[in-house]
C-alpha positions as CSV (number, residue, x, y, z in Angstrom):
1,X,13.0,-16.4,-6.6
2,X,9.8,-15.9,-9.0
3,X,8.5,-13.1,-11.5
4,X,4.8,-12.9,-12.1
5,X,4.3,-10.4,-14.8
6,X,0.2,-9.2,-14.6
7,X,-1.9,-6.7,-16.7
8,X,-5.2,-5.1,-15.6
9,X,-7.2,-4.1,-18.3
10,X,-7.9,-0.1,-17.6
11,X,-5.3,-0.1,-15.1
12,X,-2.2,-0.9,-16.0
13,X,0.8,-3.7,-15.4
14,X,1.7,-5.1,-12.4
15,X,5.0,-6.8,-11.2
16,X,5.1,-9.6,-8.5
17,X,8.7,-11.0,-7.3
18,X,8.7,-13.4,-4.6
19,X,10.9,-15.8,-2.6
20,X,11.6,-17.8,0.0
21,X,7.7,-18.0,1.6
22,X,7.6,-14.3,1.3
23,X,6.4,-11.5,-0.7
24,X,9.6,-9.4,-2.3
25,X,7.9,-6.8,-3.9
26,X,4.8,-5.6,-5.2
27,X,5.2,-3.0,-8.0
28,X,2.4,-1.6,-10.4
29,X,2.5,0.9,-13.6
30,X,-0.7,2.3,-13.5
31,X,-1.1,3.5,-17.0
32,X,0.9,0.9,-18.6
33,X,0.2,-1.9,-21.2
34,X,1.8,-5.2,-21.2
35,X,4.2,-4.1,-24.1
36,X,5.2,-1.3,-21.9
37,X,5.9,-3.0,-19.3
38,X,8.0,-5.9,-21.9
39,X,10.4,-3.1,-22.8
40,X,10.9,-1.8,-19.8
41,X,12.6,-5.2,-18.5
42,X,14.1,-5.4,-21.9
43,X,15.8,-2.1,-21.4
44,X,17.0,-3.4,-17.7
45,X,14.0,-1.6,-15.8
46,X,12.5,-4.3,-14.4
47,X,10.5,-4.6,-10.6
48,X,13.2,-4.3,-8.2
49,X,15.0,-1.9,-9.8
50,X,16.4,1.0,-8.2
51,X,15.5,4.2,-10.0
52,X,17.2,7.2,-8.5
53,X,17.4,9.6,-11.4
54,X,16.1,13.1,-11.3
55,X,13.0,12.2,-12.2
56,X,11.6,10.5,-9.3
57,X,9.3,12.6,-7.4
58,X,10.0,14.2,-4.3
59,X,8.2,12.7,-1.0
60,X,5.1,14.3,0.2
61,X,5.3,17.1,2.8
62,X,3.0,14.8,5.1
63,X,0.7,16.2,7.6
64,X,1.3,17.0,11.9
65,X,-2.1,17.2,12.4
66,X,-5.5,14.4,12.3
67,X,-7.9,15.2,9.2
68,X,-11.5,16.0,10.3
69,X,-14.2,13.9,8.8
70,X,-12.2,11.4,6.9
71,X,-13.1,8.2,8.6
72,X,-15.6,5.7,7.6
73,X,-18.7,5.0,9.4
74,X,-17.3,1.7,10.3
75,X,-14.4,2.6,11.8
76,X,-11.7,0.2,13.5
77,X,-10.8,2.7,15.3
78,X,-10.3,3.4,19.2
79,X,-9.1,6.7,19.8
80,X,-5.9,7.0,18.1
81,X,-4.9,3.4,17.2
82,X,-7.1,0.7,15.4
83,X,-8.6,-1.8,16.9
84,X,-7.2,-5.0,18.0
85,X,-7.8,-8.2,16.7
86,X,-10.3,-8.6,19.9
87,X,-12.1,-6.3,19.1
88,X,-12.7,-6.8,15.1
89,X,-15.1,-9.2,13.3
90,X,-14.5,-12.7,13.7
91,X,-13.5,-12.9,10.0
92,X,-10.4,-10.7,10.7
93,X,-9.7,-12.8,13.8
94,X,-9.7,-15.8,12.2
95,X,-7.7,-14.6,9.4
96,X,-5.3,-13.1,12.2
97,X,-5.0,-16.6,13.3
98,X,-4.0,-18.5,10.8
99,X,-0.3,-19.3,10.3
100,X,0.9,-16.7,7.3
101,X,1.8,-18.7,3.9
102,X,2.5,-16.9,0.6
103,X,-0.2,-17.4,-1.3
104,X,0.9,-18.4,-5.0
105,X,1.3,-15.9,-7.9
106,X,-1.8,-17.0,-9.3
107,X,-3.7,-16.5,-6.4
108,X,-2.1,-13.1,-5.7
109,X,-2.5,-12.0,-9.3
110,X,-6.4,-12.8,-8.9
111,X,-6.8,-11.0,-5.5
112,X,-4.8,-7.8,-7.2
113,X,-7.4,-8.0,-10.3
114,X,-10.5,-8.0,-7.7
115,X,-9.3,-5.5,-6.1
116,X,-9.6,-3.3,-8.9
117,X,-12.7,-4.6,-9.9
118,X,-13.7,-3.0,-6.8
119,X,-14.3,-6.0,-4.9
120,X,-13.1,-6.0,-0.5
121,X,-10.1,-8.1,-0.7
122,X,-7.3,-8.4,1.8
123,X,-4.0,-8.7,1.6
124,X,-3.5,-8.6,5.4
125,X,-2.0,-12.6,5.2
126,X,0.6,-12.2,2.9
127,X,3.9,-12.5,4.8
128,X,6.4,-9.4,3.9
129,X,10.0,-9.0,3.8
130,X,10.9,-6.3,5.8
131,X,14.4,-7.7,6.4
132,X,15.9,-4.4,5.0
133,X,13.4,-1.8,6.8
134,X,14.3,0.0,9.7
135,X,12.6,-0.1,13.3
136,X,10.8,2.9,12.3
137,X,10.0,1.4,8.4
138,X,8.6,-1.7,10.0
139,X,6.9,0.0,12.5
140,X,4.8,2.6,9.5
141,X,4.7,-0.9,7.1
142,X,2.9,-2.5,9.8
143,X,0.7,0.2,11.3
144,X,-0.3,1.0,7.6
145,X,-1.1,-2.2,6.9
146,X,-3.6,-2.3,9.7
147,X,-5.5,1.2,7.8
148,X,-9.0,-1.0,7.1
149,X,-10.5,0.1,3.5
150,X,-12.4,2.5,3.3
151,X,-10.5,4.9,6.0
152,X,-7.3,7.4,5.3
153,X,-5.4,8.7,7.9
154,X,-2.9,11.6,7.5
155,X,1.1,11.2,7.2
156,X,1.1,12.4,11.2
157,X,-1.2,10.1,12.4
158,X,0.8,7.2,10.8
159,X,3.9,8.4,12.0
160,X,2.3,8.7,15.8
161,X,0.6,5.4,15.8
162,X,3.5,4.1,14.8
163,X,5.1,5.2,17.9
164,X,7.0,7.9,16.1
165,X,4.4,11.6,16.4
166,X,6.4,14.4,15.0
167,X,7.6,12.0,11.8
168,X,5.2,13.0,9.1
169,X,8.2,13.5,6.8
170,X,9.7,10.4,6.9
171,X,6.3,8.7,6.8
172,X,5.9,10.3,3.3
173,X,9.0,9.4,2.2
174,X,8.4,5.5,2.9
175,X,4.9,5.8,1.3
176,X,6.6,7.3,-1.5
177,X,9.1,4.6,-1.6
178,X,6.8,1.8,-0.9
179,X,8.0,-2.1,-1.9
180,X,4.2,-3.6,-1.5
181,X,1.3,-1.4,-3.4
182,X,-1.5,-2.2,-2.4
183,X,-0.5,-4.8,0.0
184,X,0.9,-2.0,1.9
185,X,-1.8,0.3,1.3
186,X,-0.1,4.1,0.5
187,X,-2.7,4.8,-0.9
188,X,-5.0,5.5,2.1
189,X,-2.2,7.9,3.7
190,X,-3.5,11.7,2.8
191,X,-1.8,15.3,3.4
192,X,-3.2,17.5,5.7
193,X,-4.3,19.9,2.6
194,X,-5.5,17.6,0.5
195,X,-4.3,14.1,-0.7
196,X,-0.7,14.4,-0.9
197,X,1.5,12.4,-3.4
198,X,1.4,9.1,-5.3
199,X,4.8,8.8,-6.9
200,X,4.7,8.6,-10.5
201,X,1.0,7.4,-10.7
202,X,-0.5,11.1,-9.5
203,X,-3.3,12.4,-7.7
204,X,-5.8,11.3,-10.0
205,X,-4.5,8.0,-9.6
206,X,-4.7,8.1,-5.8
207,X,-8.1,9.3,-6.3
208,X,-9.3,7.0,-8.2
209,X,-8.1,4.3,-6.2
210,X,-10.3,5.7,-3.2
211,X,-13.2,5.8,-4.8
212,X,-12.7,2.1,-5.2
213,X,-13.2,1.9,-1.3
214,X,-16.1,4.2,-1.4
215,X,-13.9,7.4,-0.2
216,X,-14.5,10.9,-1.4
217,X,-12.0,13.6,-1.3
């Protein structure tokens, strides 16, 4: 098992732990400095860590019904779902194709860093473990991860198109509990009211990363 400790400058500090060909978790303090982050592993708070104390937000309420107007003009779409692989660029296909390997921290740490330089990056080959997730938690981790930038789609529609409609709830609460930021992209999951919760990070925060992608709400 490795820790990759990474700071982005106007951003905050992120926390990579990985193992065994696969991804662990992907944690980030948005907000933070490296120092911060230093003491909090010197204080036995480090990425990983379980924090249940009173102080963790509550999940989002989520959303039972699609958002008008949210969807880019170059949508992946097809009706409900997203497109499959057949139908997307032959970039994405390609990409699809290739047998998954972790990418090393390095490289990780650099793709995290563009991505909040603004630049498109994916994070759609870097194999997960989802060996502790439910049917239903790998069913919303992989239907979430298929959300292309740009689009958001509301805690119902995540929840139905990943073959569980009524579950807006417990959509929220694994976005709200989420291993992978940004590799599972929580971000782009909105309330039907408005843009729903981002943990500890905020509204603002979940704004701001949207705007990244060239959403407005």
């Amino acid at each position: 098992m490795q820790f990759t400790q990474y700071d982005v400058p106007g951003w905050g500090v992120g926390d990579l732990w990985t193992g065994g060909g696969l991804l662990l978790t992907h944690e980030f303090r948005f907000g933070a400095t490296e120092r911060a982050a230093e003491t909090l592993h010197e204080n036995g708070h480090g990425s990983g860590t379980s924090r249940g104390d009173s102080s963790e937000p509550r999940p989002p309420m989520g959303a039972y019904s699609s958002l008008a107007g949210t969807v880019s003009g170059k949508s992946a779409r097809v009706g409900d779902d997203f497109a499959p692989a057949s139908q997307q660029p032959h970039a994405a296909r390609a990409r699809a194709a290739t047998v998954r390997r972790l990418p090393d921290p390095d490289e990780l740490v650099a793709r995290f860093s563009a991505f909040f330089a603004g630049r498109d990056v994916a994070f759609d080959d870097v194999p997960l473990d989802l060996e502790w997730a439910t049917p239903f938690q790998h069913s919303v981790a992989t239907v979430l991860r298929a959300v292309p930038r740009g689009e958001i789609v509301s805690y119902g529609e995540l929840a139905a198109i990943a073959g569980y409609p009524g579950a807006a709830r417990a959509a929220g609460s694994f976005c709200a509990h989420n291993r992978f930021m940004l590799v599972v992209p929580c971000h782009r999951v909105v309330g039907a009211q408005g843009l729903g919760g981002y943990g500890s990070a905020g509204v603002d925060t979940k704004r701001r990363l949207l705007a990244l992608e060239g959403v407005a709400v």
